[in-house]
DOLUMKOL-713205 format. One record per residue: x, y, z of N, C-alpha, C in turn; residue in three letters. Coordinates in steps of 0.02 Angstrom, whole numbers, padded with zeros to 5 digits, always signed. Example, Ala and Ser with C-alpha at 12.3 -4.5 7.8 and 13.67 -1.06 7.14 Angstrom:
+00660-00284+00390+00615-00225+00390+00660-00165+00390Ala+00642-00112+00354+00684-00053+00357+00645+00002+00394Ser
END
This chain:
-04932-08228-03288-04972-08266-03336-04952-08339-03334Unk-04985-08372-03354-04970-08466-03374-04919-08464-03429Unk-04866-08502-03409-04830-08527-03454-04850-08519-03512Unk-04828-08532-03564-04849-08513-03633-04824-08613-03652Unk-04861-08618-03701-04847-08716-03705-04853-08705-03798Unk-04804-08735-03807-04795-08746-03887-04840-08806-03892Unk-04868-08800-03953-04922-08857-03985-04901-08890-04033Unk-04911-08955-04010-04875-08992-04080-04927-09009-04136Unk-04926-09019-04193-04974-09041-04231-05026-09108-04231Unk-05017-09116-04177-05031-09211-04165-05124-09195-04145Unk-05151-09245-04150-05246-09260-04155-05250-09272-04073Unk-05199-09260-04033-05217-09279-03937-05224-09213-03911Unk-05225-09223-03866-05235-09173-03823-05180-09170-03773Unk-05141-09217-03758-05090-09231-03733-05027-09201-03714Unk-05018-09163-03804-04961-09111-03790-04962-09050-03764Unk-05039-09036-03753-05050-08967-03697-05059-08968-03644Unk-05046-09049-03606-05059-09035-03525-05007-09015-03507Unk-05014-08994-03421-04968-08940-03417-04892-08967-03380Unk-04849-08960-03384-04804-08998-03363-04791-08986-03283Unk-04751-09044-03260-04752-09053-03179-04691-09007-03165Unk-04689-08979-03092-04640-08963-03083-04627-08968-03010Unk-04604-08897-02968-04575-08935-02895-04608-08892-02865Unk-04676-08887-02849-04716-08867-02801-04782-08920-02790Unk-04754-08931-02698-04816-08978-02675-04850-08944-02661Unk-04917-09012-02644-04977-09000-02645-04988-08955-02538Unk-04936-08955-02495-04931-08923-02450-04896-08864-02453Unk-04859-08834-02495-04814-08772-02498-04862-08732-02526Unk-04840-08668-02532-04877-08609-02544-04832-08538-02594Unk-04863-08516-02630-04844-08472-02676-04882-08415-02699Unk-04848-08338-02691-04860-08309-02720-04910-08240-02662Unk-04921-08279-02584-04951-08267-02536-04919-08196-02512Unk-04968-08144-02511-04938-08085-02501-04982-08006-02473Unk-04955-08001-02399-05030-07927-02400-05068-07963-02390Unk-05097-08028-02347-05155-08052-02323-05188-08084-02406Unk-05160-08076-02465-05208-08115-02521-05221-08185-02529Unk-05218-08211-02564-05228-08295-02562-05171-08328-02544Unk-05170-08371-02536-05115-08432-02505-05142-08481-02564Unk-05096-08509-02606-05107-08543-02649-05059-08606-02633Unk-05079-08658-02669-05070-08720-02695-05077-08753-02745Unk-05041-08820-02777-05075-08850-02820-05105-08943-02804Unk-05133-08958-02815-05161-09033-02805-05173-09064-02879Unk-05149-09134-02869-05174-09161-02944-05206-09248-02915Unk-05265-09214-02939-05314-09299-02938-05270-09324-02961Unk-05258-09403-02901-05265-09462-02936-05192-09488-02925Unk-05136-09453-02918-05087-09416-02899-05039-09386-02838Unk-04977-09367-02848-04952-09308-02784-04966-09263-02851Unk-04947-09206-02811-04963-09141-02811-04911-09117-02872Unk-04908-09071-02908-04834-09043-02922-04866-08997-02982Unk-04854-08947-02977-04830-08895-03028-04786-08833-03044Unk-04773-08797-03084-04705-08742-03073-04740-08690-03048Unk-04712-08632-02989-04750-08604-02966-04766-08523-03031Unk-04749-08527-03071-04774-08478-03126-04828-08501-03144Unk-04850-08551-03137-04915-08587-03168-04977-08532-03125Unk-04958-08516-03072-04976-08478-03017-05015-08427-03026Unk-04961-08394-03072-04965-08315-03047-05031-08275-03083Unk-05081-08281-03134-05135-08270-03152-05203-08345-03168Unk-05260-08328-03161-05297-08382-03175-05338-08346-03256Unk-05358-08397-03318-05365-08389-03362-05433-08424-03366Unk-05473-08368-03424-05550-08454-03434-05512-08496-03459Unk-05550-08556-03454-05539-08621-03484-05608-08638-03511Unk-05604-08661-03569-05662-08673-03620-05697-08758-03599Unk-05754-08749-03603-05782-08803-03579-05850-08800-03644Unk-05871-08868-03605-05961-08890-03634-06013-08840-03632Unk-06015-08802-03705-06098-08749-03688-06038-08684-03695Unk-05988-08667-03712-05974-08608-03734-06011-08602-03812Unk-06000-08531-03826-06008-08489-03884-05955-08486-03915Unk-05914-08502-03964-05854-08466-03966-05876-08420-04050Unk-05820-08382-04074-05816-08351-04156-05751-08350-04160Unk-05743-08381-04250-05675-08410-04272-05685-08340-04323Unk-05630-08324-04327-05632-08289-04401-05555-08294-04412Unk-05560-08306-04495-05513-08324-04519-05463-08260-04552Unk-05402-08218-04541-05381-08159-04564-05375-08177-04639Unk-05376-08243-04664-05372-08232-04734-05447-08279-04772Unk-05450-08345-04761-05501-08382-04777-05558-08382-04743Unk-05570-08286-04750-05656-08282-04710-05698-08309-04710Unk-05710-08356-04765-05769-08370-04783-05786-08439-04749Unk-05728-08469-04696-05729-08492-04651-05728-08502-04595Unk-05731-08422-04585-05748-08399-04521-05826-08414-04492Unk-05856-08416-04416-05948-08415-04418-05945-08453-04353Unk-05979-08438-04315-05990-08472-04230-05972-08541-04234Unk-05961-08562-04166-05937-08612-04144-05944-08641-04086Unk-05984-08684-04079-06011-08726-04005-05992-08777-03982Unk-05962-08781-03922-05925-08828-03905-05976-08883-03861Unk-05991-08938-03896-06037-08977-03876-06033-09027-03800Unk-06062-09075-03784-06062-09083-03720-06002-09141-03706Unk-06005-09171-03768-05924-09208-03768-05845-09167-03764Unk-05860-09103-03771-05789-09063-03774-05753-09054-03838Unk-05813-09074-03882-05792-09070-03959-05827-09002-04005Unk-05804-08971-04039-05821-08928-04066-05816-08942-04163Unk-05875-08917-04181-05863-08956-04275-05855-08883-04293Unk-05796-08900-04335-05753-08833-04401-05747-08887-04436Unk-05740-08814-04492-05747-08827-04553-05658-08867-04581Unk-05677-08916-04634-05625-08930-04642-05596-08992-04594Unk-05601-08984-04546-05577-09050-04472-05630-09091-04444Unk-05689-09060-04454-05720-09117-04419-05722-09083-04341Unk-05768-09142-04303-05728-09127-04223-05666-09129-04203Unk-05662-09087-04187-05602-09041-04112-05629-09031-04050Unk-05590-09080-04015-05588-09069-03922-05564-09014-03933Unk-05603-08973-03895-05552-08903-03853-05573-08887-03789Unk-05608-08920-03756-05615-08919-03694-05559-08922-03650Unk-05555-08902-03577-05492-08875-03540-05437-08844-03548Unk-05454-08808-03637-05387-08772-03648-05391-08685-03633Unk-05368-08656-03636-05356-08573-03616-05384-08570-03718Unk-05429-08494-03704-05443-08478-03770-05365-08487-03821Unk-05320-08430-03803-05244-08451-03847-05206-08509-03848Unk-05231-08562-03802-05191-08621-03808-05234-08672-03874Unk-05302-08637-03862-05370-08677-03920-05346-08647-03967Unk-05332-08569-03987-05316-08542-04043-05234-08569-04098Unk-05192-08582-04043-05124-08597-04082-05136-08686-04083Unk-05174-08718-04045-05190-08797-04078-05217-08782-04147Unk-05285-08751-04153-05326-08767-04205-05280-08733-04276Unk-05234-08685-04266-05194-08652-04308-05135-08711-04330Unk-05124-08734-04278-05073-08818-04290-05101-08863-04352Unk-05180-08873-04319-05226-08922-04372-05229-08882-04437Unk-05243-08817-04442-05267-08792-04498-05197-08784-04545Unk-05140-08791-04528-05060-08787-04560-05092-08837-04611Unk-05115-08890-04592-05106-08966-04625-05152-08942-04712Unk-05215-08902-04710-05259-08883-04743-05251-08821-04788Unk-05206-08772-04753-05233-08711-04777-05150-08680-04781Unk-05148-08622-04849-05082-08600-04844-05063-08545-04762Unk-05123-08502-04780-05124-08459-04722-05188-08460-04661Unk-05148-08506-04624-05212-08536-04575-05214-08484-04502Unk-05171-08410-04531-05202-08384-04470-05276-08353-04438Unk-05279-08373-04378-05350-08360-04338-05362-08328-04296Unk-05412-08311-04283-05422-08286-04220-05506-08314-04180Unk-05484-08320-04107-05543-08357-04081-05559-08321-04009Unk-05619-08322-04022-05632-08276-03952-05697-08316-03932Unk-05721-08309-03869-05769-08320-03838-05830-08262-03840Unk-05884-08296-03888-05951-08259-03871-05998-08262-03835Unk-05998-08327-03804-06051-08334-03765-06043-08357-03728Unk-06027-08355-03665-05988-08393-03609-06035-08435-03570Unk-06032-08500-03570-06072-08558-03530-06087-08533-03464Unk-06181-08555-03444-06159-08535-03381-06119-08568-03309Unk-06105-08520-03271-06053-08544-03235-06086-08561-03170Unk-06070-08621-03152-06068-08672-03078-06036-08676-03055Unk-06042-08684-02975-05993-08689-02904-06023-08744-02904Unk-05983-08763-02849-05994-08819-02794-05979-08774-02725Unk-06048-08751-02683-06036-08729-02617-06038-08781-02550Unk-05987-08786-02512-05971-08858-02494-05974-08820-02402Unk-05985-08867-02336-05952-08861-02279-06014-08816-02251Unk-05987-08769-02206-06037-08750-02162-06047-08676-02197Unk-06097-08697-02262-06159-08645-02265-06225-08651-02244Unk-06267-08655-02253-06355-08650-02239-06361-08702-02325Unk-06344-08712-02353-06404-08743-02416-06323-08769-02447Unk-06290-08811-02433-06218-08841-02473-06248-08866-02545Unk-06215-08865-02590-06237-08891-02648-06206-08846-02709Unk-06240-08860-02777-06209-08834-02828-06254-08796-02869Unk-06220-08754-02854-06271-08673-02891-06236-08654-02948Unk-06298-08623-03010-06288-08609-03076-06297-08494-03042Unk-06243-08465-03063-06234-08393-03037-06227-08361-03091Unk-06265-08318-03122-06286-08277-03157-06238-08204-03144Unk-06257-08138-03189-06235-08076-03192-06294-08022-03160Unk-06370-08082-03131-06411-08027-03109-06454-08082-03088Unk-06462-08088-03001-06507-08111-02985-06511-08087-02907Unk-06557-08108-02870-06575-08103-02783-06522-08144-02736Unk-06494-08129-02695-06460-08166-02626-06503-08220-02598Unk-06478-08271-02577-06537-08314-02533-06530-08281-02446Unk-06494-08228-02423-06480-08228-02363-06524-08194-02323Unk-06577-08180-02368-06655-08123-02323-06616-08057-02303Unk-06567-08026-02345-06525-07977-02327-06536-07905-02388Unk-06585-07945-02440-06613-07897-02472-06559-07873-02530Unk-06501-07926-02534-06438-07886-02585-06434-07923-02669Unk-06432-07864-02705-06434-07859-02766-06365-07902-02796Unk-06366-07976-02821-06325-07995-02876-06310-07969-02909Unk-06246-07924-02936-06268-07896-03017-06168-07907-03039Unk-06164-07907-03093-06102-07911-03128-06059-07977-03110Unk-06020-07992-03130-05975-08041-03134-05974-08090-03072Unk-05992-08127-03061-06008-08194-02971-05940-08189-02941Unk-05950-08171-02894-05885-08180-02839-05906-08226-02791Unk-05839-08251-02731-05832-08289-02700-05892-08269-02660Unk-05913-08201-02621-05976-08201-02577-06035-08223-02607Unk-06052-08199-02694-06108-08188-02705-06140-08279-02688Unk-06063-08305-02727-06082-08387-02698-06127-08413-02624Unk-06073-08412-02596-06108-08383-02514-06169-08374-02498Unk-06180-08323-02535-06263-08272-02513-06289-08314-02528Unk-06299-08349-02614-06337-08390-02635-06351-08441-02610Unk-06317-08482-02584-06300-08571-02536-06345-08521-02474Unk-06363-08492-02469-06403-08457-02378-06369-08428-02333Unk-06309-08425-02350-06253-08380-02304-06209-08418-02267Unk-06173-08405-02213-06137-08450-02172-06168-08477-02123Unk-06153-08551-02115-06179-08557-02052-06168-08565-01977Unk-06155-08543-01916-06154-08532-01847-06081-08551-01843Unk-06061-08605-01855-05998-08625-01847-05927-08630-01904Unk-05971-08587-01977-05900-08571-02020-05874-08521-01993Unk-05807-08543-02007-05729-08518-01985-05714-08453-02064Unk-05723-08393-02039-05717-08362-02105-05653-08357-02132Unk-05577-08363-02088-05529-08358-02100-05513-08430-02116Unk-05552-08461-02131-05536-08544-02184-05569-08570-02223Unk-05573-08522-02273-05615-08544-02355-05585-08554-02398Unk-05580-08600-02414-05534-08638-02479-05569-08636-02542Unk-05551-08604-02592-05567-08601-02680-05521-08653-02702Unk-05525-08700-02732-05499-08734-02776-05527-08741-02844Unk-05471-08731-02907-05492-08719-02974-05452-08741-03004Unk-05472-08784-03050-05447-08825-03114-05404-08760-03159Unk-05332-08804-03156-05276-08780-03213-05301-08802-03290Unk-05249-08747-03325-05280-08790-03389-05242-08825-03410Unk-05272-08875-03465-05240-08922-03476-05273-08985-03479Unk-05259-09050-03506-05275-09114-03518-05290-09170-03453Unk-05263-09131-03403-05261-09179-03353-05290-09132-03289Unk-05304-09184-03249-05349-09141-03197-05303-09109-03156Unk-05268-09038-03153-05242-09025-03111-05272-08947-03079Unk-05261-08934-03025-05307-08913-02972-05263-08862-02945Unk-05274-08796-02931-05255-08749-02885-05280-08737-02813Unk-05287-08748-02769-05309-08708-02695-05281-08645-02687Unk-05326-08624-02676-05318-08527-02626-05359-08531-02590Unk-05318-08507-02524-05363-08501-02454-05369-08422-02448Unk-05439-08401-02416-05461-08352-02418-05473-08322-02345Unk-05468-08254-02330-05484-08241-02262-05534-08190-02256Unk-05608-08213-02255-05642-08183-02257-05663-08128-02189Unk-05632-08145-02157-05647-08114-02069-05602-08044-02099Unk-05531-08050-02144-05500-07973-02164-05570-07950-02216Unk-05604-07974-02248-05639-07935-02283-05690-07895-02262Unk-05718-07930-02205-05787-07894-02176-05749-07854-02128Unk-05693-07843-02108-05664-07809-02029-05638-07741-02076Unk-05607-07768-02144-05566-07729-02161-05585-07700-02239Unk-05610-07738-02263-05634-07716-02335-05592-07736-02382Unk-05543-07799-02362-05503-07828-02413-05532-07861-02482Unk-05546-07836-02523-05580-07839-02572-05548-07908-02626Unk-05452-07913-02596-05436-07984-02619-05452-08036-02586Unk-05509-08024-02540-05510-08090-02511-05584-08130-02553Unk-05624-08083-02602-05672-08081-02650-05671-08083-02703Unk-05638-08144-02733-05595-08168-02805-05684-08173-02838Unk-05655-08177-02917-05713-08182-02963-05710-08253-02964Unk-05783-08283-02984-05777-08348-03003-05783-08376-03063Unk-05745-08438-03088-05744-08475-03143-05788-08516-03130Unk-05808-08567-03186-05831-08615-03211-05805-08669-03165Unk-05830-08727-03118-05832-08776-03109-05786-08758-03035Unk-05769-08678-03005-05743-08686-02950-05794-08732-02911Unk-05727-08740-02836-05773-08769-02768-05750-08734-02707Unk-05803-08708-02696-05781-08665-02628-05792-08706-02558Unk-05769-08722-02505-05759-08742-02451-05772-08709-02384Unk-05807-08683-02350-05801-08657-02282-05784-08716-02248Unk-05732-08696-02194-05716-08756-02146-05757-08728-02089Unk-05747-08784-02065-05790-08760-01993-05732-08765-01931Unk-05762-08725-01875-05719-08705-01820-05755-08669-01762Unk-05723-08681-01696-05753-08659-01651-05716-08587-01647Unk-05776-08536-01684-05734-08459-01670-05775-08439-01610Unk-05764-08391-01589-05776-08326-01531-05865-08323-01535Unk-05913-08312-01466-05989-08299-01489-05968-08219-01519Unk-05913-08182-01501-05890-08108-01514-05899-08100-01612Unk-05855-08158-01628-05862-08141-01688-05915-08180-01712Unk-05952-08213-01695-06010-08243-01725-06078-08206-01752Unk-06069-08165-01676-06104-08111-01667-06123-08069-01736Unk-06049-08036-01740-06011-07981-01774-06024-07994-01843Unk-06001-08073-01865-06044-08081-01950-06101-08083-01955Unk-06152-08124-01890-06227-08110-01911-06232-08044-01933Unk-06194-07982-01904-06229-07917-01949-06220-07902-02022Unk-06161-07934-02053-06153-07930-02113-06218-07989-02161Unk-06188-07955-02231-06239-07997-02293-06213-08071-02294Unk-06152-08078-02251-06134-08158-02245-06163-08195-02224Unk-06219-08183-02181-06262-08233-02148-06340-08224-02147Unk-06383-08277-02145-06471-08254-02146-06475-08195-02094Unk-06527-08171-02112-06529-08088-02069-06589-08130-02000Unk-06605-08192-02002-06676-08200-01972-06669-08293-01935Unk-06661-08294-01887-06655-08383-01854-06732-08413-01824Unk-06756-08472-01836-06814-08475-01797-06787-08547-01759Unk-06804-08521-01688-06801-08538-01616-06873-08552-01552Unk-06871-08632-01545-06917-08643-01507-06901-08609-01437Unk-06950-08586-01391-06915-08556-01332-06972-08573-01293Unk-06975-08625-01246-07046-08665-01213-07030-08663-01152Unk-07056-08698-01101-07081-08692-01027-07076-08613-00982Unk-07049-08611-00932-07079-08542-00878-07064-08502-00923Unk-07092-08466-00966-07093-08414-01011-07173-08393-01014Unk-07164-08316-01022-07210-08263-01017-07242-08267-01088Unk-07197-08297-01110-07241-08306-01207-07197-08350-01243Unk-07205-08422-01211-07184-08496-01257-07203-08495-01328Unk-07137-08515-01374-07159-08540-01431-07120-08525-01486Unk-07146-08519-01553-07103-08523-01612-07089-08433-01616Unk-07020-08442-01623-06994-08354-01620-06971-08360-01686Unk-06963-08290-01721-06907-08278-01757-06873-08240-01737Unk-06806-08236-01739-06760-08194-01699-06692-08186-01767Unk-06656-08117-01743-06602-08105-01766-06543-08181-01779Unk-06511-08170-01834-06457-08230-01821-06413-08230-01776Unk-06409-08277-01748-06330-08285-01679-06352-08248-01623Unk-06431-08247-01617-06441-08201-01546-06416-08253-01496Unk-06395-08227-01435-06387-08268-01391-06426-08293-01339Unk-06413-08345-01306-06466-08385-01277-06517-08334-01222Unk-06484-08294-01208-06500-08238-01137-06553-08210-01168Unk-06525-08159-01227-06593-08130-01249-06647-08184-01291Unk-06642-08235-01329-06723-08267-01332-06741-08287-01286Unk-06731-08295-01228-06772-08286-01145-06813-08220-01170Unk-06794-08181-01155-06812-08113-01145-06859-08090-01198Unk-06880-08116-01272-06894-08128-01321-06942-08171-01330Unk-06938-08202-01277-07024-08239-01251-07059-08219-01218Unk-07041-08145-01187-07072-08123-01108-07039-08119-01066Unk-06974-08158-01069-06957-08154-01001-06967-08207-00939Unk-06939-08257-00913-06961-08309-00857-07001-08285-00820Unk-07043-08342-00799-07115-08331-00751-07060-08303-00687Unk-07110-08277-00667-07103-08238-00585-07058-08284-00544Unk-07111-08341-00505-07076-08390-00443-07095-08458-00499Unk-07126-08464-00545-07092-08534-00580-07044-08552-00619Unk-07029-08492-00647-06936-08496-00680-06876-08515-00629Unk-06849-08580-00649-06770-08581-00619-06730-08570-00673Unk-06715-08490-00648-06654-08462-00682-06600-08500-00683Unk-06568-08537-00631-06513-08569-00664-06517-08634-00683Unk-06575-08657-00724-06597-08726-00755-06602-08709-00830Unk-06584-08687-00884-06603-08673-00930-06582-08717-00969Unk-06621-08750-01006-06579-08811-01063-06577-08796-01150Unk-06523-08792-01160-06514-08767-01247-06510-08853-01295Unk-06554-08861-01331-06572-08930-01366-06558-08910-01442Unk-06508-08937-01458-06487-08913-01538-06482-08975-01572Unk-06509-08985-01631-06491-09062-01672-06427-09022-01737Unk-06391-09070-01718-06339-09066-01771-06369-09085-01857Unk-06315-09078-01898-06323-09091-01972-06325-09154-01980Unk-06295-09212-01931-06283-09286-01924-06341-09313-01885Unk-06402-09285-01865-06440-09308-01851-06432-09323-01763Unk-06391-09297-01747-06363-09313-01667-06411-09253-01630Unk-06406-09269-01572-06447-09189-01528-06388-09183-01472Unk-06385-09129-01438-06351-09100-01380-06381-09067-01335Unk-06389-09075-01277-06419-09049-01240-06369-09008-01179Unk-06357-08946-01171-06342-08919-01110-06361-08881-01069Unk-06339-08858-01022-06386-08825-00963-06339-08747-00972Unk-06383-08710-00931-06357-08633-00931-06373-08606-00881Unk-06359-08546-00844-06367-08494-00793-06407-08439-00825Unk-06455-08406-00817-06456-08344-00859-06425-08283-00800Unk-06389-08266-00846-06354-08218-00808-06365-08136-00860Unk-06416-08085-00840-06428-08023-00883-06384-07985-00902Unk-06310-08010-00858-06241-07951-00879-06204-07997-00901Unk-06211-08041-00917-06175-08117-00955-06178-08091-01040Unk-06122-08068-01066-06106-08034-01126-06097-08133-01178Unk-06102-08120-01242-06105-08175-01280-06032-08219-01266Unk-06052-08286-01276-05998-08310-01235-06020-08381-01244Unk-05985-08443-01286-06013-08500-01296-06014-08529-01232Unk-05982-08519-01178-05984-08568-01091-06042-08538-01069Unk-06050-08480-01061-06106-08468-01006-06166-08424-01071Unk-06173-08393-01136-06218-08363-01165-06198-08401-01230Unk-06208-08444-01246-06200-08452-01340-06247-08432-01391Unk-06213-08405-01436-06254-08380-01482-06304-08438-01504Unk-06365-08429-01563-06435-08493-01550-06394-08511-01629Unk-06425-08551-01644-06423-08570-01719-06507-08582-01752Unk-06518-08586-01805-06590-08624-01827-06612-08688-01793Unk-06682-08700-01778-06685-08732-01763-06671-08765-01688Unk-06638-08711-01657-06622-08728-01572-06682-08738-01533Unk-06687-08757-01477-06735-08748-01434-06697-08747-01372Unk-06751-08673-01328-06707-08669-01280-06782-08675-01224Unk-06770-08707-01164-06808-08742-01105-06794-08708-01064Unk-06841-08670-01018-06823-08633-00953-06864-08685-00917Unk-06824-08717-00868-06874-08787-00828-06908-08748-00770Unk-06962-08771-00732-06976-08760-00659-06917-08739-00607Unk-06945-08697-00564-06926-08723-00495-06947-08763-00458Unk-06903-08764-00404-06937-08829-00329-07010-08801-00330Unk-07021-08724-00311-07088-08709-00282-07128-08723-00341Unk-07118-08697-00409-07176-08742-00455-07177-08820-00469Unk-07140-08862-00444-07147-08916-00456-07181-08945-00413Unk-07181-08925-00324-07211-08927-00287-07290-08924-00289Unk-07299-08859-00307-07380-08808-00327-07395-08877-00367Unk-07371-08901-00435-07400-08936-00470-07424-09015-00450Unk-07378-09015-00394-07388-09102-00380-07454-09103-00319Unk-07441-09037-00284-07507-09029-00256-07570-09020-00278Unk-07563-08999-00343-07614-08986-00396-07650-09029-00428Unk-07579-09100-00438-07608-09132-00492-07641-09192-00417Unk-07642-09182-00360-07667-09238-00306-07710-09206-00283Unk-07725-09136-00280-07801-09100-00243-07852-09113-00303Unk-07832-09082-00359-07881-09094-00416-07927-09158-00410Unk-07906-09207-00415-07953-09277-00405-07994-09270-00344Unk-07962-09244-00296-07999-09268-00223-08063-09214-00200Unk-08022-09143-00240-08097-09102-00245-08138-09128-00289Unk-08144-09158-00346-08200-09179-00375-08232-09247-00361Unk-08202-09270-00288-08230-09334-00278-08280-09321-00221Unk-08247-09253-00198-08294-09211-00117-08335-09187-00139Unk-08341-09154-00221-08417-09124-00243-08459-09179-00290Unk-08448-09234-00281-08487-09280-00297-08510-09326-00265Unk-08470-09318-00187-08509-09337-00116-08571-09300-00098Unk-08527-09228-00104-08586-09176-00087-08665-09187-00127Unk-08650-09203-00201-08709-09185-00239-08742-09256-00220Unk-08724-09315-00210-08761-09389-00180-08801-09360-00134Unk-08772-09338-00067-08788-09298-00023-08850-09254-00024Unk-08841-09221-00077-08894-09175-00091-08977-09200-00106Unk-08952-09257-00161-09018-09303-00196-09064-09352-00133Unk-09008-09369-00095-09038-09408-00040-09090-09393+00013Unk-09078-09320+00018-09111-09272+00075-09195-09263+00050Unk
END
């Protein structure tokens, strides 16, 4: 559990931040059995807190909770309580009270501090009724980065057909942002979550999602708080395992891929995620007969930065997934099967007979009128 922090009677907020201690923002605590790898970070700052601060995460009350006060002796001052968008909450008797960033019992033994000043027997009790809803920040290489409001019952964005329901975890996040994208690194997802307390201080846990889908590590699928930020890093993994998550709910079930020239059926495909370059050939028809050069194939991908890449390929049919010679596609790829010599040939003869036959049947037809 969190330290336990004595409250002084004072109108700040001050005497409940949490105190520093001797863990940096690079060391790690508490890491065990493949679970999180933790840290602490403090905006603005180095790093530092005691590593007991660690060992459980607690809500922290924010803007847009519900709360209910009831009083064990002066009921009649008991009755809901909303903590407004300043972090102030109005009771009876005080006026506004910040209680924003505190743990429900750290809010309960402050406001019991304030109420000493008022009341003979100011004991309380405070619980949370209505819990604000809760926002991520989904950051790095998903499909849709940004900041999602996650509910106890809604749809996946991943076209994977999976039911949201109960408490938001680190995937459901995920699903929602559109899944992963081509190049997240699942064994480097970083959760970082606000300590409580007066001052901005920050936990990291790194997550290994590659043990969850291989293995069913279910700690690698923490619940989420209020105002986490989740991170996929990106990394050049295996086309093996790229493969291997397109089949899971981690990624869109569906990629669309231009696939144009010597093809038996050019054009806009939809295809499985992370198919590889070999089969959307094959997914068009298949290369023309004698105008496909099999080993000319060009893969045209535009990055997130607006850059393009262009490389060449072999198609090789026993060429297993493999970013050098088969890479898996991403959205949005386009893959070019160019000519051969002999169709480039055919065509240049084509595009120089064409004119000259229609200049011989318009000799001919002069020819004809004259007679």
């Amino acid at each position: 559990m969190f330290r336990s922090i004595r409250v002084l009677p004072l109108l700040t907020l001050s005497a409940l931040a949490l105190a520093p201690g001797a863990l940096g923002a690079d060391q790690t605590a508490g890491a065990t059995g493949g679970a999180f790898q933790l840290g602490v970070m403090q905006t603005g700052g180095p790093a530092a807190a005691s590593a007991e601060l660690l060992e459980d995460d607690v809500y922290i009350l924010g803007a847009g909770d519900g709360l209910t006060l009831r009083f064990l002796v002066e009921q009649e001052l008991s009755g809901p309580v909303d903590i407004l968008n300043d972090g102030t909450a109005s009771l009876p008797l005080l006026g506004n009270v910040r209680l924003t960033g505190l743990t429900v019992s750290q809010a309960s033994l402050w406001l019991e501090s304030l109420y000493k000043r008022q009341l003979l027997r100011p004991e309380l009790q405070l619980t949370v009724s209505r819990p604000r809803p809760l926002r991520v920040a989904v950051v790095g290489e998903v499909e849709r980065p940004g900041v999602y409001t996650l509910t106890t019952s809604e749809q996946s964005q991943t076209e994977a057909a999976v039911a949201i329901t109960g408490l938001p975890t680190l995937v459901d996040a995920i699903q929602k942002a559109g899944g992963l994208a081509a190049q997240a690194d699942l064994r480097q997802v970083v959760l970082q979550r606000r300590l409580p307390g007066d001052r901005p201080l920050y936990k990291r846990a790194r997550v290994n999602l590659f043990t969850l889908v291989r293995e069913g590590d279910l700690l690698q699928n923490p619940l989420l708080f209020d105002g986490d930020t989740i991170r996929v890093l990106r990394a050049e993994e295996s086309a093996e395992e790229a493969i291997e998550v397109a089949t899971t709910t981690l990624s869109p079930t569906s990629i669309t891929v231009n696939v144009v020239g010597e093809v038996k059926a050019p054009g806009r495909l939809q295809l499985p995620a992370n198919i590889p370059l070999v089969q959307s050939v094959l997914a068009a028809g298949g290369p023309q007969n004698w105008r496909a050069n099999t080993g000319d194939v060009e893969l045209v991908r535009i990055n997130r930065n607006g850059t393009a890449t262009r490389e060449r390929f072999r198609l090789n049919y026993g060429e297993g997934a493999s970013n050098e010679k088969n890479p898996p596609l991403r959205d949005g790829d386009t893959v070019v099967v160019n000519r051969s010599n002999l169709a480039r040939t055919s065509d240049a003869i084509g595009a120089v007979s064409a004119p000259l036959s229609g200049l011989v049947n318009i000799w001919a037809l002069v020819d004809l009128i004259q007679r």
